[in-house]
C-alpha positions in Angstrom: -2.1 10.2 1.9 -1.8 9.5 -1.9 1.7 8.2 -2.3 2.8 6.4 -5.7 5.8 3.5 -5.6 9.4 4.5 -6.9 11.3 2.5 -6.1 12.5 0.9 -9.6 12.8 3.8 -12.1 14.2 2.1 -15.5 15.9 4.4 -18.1 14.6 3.0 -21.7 16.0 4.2 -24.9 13.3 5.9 -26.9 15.1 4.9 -30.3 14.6 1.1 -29.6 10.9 0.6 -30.5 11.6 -2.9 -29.4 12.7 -2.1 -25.6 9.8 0.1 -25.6 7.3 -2.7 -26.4 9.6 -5.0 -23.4 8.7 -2.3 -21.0 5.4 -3.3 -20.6 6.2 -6.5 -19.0 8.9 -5.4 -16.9 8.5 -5.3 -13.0 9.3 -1.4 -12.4 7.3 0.8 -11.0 8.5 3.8 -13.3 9.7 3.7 -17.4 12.0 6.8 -17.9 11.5 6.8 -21.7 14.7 8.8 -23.1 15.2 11.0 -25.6 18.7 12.0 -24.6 21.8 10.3 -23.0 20.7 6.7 -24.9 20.0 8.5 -28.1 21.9 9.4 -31.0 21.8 13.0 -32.8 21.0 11.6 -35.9 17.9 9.4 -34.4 16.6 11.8 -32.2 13.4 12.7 -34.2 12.5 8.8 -34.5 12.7 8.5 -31.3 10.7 11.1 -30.2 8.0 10.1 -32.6 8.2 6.5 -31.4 8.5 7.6 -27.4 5.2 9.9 -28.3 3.1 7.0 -30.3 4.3 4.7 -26.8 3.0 6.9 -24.4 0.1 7.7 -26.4 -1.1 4.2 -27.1 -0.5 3.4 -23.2 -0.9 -0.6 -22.2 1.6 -0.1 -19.5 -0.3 -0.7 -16.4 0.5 1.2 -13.5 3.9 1.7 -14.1 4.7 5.5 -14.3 5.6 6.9 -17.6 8.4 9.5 -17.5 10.0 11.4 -20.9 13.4 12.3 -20.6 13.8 15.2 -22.9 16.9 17.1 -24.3 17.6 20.5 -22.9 15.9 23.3 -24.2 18.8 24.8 -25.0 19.6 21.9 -27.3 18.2 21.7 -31.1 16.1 19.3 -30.0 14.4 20.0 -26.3 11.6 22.5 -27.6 10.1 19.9 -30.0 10.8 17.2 -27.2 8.8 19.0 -25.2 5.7 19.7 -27.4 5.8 16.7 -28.2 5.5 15.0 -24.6 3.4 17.9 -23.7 0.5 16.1 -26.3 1.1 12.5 -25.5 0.4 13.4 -21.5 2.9 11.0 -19.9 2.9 11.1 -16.2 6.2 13.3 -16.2 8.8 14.9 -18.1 12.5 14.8 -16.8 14.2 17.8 -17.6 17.9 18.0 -17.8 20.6 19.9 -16.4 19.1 21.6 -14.3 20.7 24.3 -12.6 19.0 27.3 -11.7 15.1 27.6 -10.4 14.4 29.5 -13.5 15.4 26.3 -15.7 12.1 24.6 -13.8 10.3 27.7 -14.5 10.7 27.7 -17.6 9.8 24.2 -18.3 6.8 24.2 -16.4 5.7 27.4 -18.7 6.5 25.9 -22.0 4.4 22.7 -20.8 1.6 24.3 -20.0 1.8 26.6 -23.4 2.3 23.1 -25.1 -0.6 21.9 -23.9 0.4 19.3 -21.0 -2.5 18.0 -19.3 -2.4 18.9 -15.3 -1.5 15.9 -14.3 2.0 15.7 -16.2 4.6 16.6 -13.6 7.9 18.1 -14.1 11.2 15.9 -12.4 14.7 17.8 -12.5 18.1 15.7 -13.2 20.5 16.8 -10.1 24.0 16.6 -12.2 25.9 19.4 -12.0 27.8 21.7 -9.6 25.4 24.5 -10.0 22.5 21.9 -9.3 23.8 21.3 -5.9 24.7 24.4 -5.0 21.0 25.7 -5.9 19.1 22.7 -4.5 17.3 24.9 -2.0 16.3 27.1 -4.6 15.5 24.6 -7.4 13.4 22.7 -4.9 11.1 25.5 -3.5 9.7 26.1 -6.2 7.8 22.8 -5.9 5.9 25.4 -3.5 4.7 27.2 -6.2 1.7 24.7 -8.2 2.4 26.1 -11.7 6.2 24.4 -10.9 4.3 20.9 -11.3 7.9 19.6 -9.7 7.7 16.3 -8.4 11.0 14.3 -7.8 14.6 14.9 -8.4 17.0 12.3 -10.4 20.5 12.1 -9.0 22.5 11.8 -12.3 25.5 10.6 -10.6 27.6 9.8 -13.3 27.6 13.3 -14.6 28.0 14.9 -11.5 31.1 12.5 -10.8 32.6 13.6 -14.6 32.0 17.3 -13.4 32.9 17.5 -10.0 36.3 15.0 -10.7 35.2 12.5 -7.9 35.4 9.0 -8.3 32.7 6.9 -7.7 34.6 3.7 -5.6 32.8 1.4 -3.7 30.4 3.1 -0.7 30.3 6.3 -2.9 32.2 8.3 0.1 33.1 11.3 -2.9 29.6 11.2 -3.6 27.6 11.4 0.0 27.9 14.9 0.2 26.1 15.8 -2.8 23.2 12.8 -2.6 22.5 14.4 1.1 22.3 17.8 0.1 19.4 16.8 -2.1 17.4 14.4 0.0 17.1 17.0 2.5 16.2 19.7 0.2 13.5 17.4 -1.3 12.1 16.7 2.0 12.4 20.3 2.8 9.7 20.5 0.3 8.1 17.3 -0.1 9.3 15.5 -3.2 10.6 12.7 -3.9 14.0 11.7 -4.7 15.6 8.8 -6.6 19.1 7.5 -6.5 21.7 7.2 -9.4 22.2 4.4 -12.0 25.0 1.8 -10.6 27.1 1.1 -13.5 28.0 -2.3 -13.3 24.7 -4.4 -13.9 26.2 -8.0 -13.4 27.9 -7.4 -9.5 24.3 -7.8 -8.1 26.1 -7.7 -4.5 27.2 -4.1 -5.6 23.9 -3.3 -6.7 22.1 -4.4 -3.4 24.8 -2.5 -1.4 24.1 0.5 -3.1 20.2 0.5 -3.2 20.5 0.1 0.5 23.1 3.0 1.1 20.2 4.8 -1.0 17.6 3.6 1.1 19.1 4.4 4.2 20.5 8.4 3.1 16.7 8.5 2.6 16.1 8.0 -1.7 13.0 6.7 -2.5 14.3 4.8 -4.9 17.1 4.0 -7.6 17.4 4.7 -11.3 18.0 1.7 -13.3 20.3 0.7 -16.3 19.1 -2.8 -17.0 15.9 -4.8 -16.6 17.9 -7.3 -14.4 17.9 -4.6 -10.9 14.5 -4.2 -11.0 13.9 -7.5 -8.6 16.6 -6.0 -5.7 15.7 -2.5 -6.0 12.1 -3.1 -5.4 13.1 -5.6 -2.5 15.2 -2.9 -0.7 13.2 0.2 -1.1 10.0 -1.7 0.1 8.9 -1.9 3.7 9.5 -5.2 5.0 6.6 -7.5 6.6 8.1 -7.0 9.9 8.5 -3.0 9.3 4.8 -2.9 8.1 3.5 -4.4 11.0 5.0 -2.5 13.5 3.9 0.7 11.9 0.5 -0.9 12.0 0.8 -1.4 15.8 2.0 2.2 16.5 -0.7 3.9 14.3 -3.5 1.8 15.8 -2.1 2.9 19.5 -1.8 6.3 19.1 -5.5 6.4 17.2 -7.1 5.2 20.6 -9.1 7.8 22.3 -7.2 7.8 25.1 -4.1 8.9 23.7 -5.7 11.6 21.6 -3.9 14.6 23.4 -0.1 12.0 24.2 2.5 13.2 22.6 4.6 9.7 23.7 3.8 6.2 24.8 5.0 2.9 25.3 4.6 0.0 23.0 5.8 -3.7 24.0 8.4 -2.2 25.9 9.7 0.4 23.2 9.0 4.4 24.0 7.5 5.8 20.4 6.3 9.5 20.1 3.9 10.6 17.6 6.2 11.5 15.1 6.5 7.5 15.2 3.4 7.8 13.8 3.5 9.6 11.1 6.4 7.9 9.8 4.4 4.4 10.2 1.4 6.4 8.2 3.8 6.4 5.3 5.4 3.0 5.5 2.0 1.4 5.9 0.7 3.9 2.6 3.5 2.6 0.7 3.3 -1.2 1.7 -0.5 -0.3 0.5 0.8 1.5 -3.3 2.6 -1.1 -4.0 0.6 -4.0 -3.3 -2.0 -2.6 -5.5 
């Protein structure tokens, strides 16, 4: 099972050479590097330049490197694009997406550009026509060529479209954050949570992470270096959860229970899809202790 940490996904604005240097010392397990939302029109081209030389040069560990790009519909996406394509980050995030032919398309002018195989393709979830079509946007991660690999929840855009308010416990909001964790487990990506405005109410911030946690994200996109320390506490398997998966994996690999589809452990009945849920949690406990 090759699973990668994402539980701390930090948005970085590609024009601030400076925050891009920061990055390297910061405690997430993903850098989305942006080209778009954090970037002014008229410094777009520096910081595609400088979010290419970043990548490019590496020394970022093993934190996953993600370019944010504009749209390709936008003056800028196409050369975003190329230019990603040759600095081979680990994904690009594409957004506004809205239609399965929108990751299509993406995936085709990647590979034309020149993207090594193992740059991925991740889709921003933030607009009506994104949740309407998550089925559809989400199986094509059947097809390889796709390269899809995760979904964004862009939260803030989808509450600007939609008119919902985003208030405390995110009722407006559960709806839509559902309907994509269960079309990206429907075909085995991953899914990551929306930014919570509001960097200083850390008590807000852990609240959220684990409403995100528990609806099933994998993790939570962040706004400031400051969350990464709680969302990588909340989306990480505790001691105690890591043990027990330990214990039902290690019961259910004994020879004798080869052919049991349930069984009893200190007193609790656990069937075998138990198990493969405590293959996971004791694969992730593993990722992100390396």
């Amino acid at each position: 099972m090759s699973i990668r940490p994402r539980r701390s996904v930090l948005y970085m604005p590609g024009s601030n050479a400076r925050a891009l240097e920061k990055a390297k010392t910061l405690a997430a397990d993903a850098l989305i590097l942006d080209l778009e939302d954090a970037v002014a029109p008229d410094a777009k081209e520096v910081a595609r330049k400088q979010v290419a030389d970043a990548v490019a040069q590496g020394g970022y560990g093993r934190r996953e490197l993600i370019v944010r790009i504009n749209g390709l519909s936008t003056p800028w996406g196409k050369e975003d694009l190329a230019a990603a394509a040759k600095a081979g980050p680990d994904a690009v995030l594409i957004p506004k997406v809205s239609t399965p032919g929108d990751i299509m398309l993406a995936a085709r002018e990647l590979r034309e550009a020149g993207a090594p195989e193992r740059t991925r393709l991740w889709a921003m979830m933030e607009t009506p026509h994104a949740i309407l079509s998550a089925d559809s946007i989400v199986r094509t991660a059947m097809d390889p060529a796709a390269r899809l690999a995760a979904l964004v929840m862009g939260t803030n855009d989808i509450a600007k479209e939609t008119r919902a308010r985003l208030t405390p416990g995110r009722p407006a909001m559960l709806a839509y954050l559902s309907i994509c964790v269960a079309a990206a487990r429907a075909y085995g990506v991953d899914v990551i949570d929306g930014v919570y405005n509001n960097f200083g109410d850390e008590a807000g911030f852990r609240a959220e992470c684990e409403q995100g946690r528990d609806l099933g994200m994998d993790g939570k996109t962040l706004i400031h270096p400051n969350q990464c320390a709680i969302a990588n506490e909340v989306f990480a398997p505790s001691d105690t959860e890591t043990e027990w998966a330990k214990k039902i994996i290690a019961v259910f690999d004994l020879p004798e229970n080869a052919a049991k589809g349930a069984l009893q452990l200190e007193g609790k009945m656990v069937e075998r899809l138990h198990a493969e849920m405590a293959r996971r949690t004791v694969a992730i406990a593993e990722a992100i202790a390396v």
